[in-house]
C-alpha positions as a printed Julia matrix, in Angstrom:
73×3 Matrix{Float64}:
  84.69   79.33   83.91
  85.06   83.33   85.04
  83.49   85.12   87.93
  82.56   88.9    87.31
  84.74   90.94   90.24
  82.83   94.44   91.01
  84.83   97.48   92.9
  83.8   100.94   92.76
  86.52  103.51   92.49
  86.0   107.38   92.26
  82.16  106.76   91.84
  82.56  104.43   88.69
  81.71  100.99   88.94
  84.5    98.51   87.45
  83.86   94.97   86.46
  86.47   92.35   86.02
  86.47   88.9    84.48
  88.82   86.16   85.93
  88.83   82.94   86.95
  87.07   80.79   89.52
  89.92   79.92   91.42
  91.73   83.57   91.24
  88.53   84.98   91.77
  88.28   83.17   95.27
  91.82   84.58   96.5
  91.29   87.95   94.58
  87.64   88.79   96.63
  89.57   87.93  100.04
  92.33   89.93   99.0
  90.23   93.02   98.19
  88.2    92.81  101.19
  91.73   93.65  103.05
  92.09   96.54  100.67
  88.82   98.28   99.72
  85.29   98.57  100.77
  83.49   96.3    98.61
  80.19   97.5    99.05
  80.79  101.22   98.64
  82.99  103.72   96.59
  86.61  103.88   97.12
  89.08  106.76   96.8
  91.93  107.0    93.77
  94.25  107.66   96.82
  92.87  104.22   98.29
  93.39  102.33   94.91
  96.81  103.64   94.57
  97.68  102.8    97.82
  96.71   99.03   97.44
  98.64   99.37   94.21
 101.91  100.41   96.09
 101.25   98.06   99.36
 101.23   94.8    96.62
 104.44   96.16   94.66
 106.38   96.34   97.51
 104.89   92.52   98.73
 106.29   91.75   94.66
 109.18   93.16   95.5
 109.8    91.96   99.05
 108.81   88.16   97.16
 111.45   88.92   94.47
 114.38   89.59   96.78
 113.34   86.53   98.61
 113.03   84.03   95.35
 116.77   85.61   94.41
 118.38   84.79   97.97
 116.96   81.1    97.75
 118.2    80.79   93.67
 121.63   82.45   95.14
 121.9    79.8    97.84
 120.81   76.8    95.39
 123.56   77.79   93.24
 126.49   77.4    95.8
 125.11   73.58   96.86
């Protein structure tokens, strides 16, 4: 099964298939990042964009360090 995800960005309304469990996690996680009920910014969008890639990133560095260590057991 899908949910439909709504967020309105730059006046245009954008509508987004995915799945009933991501769609759970994905509606908390855009509540931190948007206004769900009213139009967003580009600048707002982008900086979502750049606050998860660095999270990514952060997550990377961390899953490398723990691979690193499991390698000199």
């Amino acid at each position: 099964m899908s949910t439909k995800i709504a967020l309105k960005v730059g006046g245009k309304r954008f509508d987004v298939d995915v799945e009933d469990d991501f769609a759970i996690f994905l509606n908390e996680q855009m509540a931190i990042d948007f206004k769900i009920d009213a139009n967003n910014e580009i600048k707002t969008l982008l900086q979502a964009y750049i606050r998860k890639s660095h999270n990514l990133f952060i997550q990377e560095q961390n899953i490398q360090d723990i691979l690193e260590e499991c390698e000199n057991l």
